[in-house]
TIRO-452958 format. One record per residue (C-alpha): residue number from 1; y, x, z. Coordinates in steps of 0.1 Angstrom, whole numbers, plus 5000, padded with zeros to 4 digits. Last residue first. Layout:
TIRO-452958
NODE num    Y    X    Z
NODE NUM    Y    X    Z
...
This chain:
TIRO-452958
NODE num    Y    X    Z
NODE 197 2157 8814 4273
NODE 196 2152 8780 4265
NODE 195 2183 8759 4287
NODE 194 2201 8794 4279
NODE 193 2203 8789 4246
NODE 192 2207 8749 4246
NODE 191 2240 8757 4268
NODE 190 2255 8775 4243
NODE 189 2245 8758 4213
NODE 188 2263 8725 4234
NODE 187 2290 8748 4242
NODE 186 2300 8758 4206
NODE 185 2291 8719 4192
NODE 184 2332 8717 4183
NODE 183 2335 8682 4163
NODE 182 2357 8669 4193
NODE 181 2379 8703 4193
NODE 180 2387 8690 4159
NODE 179 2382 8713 4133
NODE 178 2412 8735 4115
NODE 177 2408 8770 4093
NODE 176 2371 8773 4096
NODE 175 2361 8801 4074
NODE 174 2336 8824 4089
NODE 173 2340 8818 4125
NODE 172 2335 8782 4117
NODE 171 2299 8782 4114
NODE 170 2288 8749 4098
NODE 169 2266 8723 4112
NODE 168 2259 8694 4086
NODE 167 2243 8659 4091
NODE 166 2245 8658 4130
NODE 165 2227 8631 4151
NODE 164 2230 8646 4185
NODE 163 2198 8655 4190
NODE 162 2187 8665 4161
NODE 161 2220 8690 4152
NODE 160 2217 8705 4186
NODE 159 2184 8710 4181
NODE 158 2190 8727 4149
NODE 157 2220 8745 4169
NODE 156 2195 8761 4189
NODE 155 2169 8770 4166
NODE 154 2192 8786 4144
NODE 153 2205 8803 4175
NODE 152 2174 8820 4184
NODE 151 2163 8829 4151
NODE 150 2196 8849 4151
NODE 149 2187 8862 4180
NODE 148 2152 8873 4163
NODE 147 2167 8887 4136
NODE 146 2196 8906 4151
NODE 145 2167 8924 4178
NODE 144 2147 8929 4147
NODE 143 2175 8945 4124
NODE 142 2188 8968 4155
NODE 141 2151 8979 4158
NODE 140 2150 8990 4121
NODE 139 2184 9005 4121
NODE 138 2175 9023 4153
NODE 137 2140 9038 4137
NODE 136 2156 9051 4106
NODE 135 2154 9035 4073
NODE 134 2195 9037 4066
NODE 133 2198 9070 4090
NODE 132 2199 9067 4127
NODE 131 2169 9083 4136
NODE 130 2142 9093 4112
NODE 129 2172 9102 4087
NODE 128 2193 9124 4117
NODE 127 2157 9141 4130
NODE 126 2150 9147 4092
NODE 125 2183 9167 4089
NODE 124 2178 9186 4125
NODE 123 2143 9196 4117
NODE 122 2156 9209 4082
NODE 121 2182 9227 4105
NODE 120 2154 9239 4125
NODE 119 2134 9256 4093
NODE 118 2165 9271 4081
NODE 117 2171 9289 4109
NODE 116 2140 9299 4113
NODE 115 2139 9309 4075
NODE 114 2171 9327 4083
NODE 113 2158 9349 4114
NODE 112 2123 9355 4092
NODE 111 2145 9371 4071
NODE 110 2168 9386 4092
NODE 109 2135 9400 4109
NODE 108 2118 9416 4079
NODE 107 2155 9430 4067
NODE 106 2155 9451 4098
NODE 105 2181 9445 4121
NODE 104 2216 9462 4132
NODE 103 2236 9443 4113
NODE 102 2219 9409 4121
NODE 101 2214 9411 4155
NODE 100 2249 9389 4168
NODE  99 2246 9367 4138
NODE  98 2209 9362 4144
NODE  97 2214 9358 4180
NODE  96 2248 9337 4170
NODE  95 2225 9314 4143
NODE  94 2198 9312 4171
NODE  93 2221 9299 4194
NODE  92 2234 9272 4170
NODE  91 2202 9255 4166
NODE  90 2189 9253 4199
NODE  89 2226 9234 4209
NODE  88 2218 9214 4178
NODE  87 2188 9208 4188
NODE  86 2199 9196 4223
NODE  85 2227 9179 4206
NODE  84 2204 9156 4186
NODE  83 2184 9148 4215
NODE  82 2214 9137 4236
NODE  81 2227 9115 4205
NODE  80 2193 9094 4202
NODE  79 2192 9089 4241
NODE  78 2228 9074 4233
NODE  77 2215 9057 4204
NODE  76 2193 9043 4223
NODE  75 2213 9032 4255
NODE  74 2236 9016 4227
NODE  73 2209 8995 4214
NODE  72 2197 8984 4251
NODE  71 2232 8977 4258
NODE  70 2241 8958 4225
NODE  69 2205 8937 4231
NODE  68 2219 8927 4268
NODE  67 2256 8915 4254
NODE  66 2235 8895 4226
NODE  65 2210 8881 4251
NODE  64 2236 8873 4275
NODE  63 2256 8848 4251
NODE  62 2290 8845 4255
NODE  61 2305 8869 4231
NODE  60 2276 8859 4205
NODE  59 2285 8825 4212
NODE  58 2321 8833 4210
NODE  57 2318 8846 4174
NODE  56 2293 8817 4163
NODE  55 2325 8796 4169
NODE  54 2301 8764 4160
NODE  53 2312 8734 4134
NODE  52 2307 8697 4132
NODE  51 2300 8670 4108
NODE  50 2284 8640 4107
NODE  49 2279 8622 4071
NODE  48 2286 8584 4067
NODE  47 2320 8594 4064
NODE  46 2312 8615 4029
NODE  45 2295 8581 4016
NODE  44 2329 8558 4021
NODE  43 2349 8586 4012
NODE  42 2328 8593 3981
NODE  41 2327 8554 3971
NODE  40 2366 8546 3975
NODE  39 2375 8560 3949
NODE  38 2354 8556 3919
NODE  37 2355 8518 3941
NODE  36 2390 8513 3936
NODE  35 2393 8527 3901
NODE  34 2369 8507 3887
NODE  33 2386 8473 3910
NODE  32 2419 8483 3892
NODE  31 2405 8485 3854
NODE  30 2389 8454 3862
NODE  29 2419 8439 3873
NODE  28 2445 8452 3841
NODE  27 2419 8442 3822
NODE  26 2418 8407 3834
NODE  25 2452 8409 3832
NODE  24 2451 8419 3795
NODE  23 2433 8396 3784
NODE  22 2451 8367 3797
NODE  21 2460 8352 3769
NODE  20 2497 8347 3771
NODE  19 2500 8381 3786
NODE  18 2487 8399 3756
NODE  17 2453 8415 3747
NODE  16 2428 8410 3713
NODE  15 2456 8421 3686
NODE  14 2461 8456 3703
NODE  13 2479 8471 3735
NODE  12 2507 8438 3730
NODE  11 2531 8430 3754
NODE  10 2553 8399 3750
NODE   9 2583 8387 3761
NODE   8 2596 8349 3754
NODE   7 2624 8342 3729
NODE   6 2600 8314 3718
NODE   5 2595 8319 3680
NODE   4 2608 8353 3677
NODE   3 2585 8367 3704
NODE   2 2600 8398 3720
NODE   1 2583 8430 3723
């Protein structure tokens, strides 16, 4: 707005600011230096943090203990499998004897036939559930040998983290899109493992 007195012009936010008093440059800094530090502040205290990131994929690539733990699980199940197909093997002779037997039989023996039958594929069921189902004995040693692995790493990369003075660790196989290869602590976890295995 121009002053009619002077010709000079003026901006006015209210009565208490204008340029000829000053007010509202001192605003107009403190405003500035507010905004400044909101700013400022969380870069200042995020870069006082250290972060860096593992490739927990490649160090359960590279890590012998994992590799040896999927052999020994596979060498299981493969056991697991052999005995399954041996009773199944059992199985499905005696349902071709019985088929075989079964016209020319007496209704005792087809009866006992299909409660054998029966009997062995009940066998065959529980067999599967003790096995390899949900609660079975390969899920369960799978879970420990992931556990303590795990374990193994957590310990790792919290020395890692100690010793080299790092705030946060995160696992960048999850959902790393970019990191520094600088920030990359893959090999120092690596090496750490095998230093205490």
């Amino acid at each position: 707005m121009v002053n009619p007195k002077d010709g000079k012009l003026q901006l006015h936010l209210d009565n208490n600011f204008n340029y000829e008093t000053g007010g509202i440059v001192k605003l107009k800094r403190e405003t500035i230096a507010f905004l400044l530090i909101l700013l400022l502040l969380p870069m200042l205290a995020f870069s006082q943090n250290k972060i860096g990131y593992i490739a927990s994929e490649r160090v359960r690539a590279e890590f012998e203990e994992f590799q040896e733990a999927e052999a020994q699980l596979q060498l299981d199940f493969r056991k697991v499998q052999e005995e399954y197909q041996a009773m199944l093997v059992v199985l499905d002779s005696l349902k071709q004897a019985y088929e075989a037997q079964r016209l020319m039989s007496s209704p005792d023996w087809r009866t006992s036939k299909e409660n054998e039958i029966a009997s062995k594929e009940q066998q065959l069921q529980q067999f599967q559930a003790q096995k390899v189902g949900p609660e079975g004995e390969l899920y369960r040693k799978q879970a420990q040998m992931e556990y303590e692995l795990l374990s193994k790493v957590k310990t790792a990369v919290d020395n890692v983290a100690i010793s080299k003075g790092y705030d946060f660790i995160f696992d960048g196989s999850v959902s790393l899109l970019y990191g520094k290869p600088t920030h990359d602590l893959t090999d120092d976890v690596l090496f750490e493992l095998r230093k205490t295995k």
